[in-house]
C-alpha positions in Angstrom: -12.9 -80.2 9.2 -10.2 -77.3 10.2 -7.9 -78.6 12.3 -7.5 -76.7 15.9 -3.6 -76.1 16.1 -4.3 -73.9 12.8 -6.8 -71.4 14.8 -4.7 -70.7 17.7 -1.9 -68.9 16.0 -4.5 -66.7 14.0 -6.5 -66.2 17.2 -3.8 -64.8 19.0 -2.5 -62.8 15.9 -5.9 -60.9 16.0 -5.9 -60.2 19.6 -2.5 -58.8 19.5 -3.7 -56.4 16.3 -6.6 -55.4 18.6 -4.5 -54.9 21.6 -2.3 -52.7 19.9 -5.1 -50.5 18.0 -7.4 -49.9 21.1 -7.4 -46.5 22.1 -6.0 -45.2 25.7 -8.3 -43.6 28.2 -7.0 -39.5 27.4 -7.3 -37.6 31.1 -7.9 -34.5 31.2 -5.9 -31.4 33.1 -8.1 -31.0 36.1 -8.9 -27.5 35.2 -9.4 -28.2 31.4 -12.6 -28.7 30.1 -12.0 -29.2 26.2 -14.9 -31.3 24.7 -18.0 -32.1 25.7 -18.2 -34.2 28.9 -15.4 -32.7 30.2 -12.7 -35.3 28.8 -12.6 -37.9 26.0 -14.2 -40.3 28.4 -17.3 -38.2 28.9 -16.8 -38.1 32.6 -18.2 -34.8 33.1 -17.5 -34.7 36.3 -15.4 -31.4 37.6 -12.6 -32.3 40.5 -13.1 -28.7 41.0 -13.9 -27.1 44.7 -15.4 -23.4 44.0 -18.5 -24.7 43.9 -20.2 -26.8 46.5 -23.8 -27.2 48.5 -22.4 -23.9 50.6 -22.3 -21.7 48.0 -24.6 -23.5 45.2 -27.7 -21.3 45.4 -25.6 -17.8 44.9 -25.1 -19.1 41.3 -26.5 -16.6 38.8 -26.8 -16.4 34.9 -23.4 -14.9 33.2 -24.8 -14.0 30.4 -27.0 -15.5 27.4 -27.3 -15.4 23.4 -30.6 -15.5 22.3 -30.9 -17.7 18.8 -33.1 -16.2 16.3 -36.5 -18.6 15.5 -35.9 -21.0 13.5 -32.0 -21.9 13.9 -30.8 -24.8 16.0 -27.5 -24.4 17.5 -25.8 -27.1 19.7 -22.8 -26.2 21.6 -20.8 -26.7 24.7 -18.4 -24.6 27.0 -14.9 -24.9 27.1 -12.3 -23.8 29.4 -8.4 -24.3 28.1 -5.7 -22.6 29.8 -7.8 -20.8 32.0 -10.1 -18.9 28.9 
């Protein structure tokens, strides 16, 4: 049988090494948008105001890249330092 007393110290060894490798939620500026979902955390949410049910429906299609047939191409936008 293991004795108990010798568990606890390796227990809480562990947890500590987790602890101290666990990544940190990353935040985003507010008017950053750098990866996909907006932040690290995938909130892809935007804190922005420019856009709300007012002025929703006066959206209108910037512009487009057609992809020739036959090639897949996943992408996202991104917005850093106001570009």
């Amino acid at each position: 049988m293991f004795e108990h007393g010798r568990w606890r110290p390796c227990t809480a060894l562990l947890l500590a090494a987790l602890a101290a490798v666990a990544p940190l939620p990353v935040q985003a500026a507010t008017e950053q948008w750098t990866t996909y979902g907006r932040d690290y955390t995938e909130q892809r949410h935007s804190p922005l105001q420019q856009i709300n049910r007012a002025n929703v429906t006066a959206l209108s299609l910037d512009w487009a890249f057609e992809v020739p047939d036959g090639v897949a191409l996943n992408s996202t936008p991104l917005m850093v330092n106001g570009t």
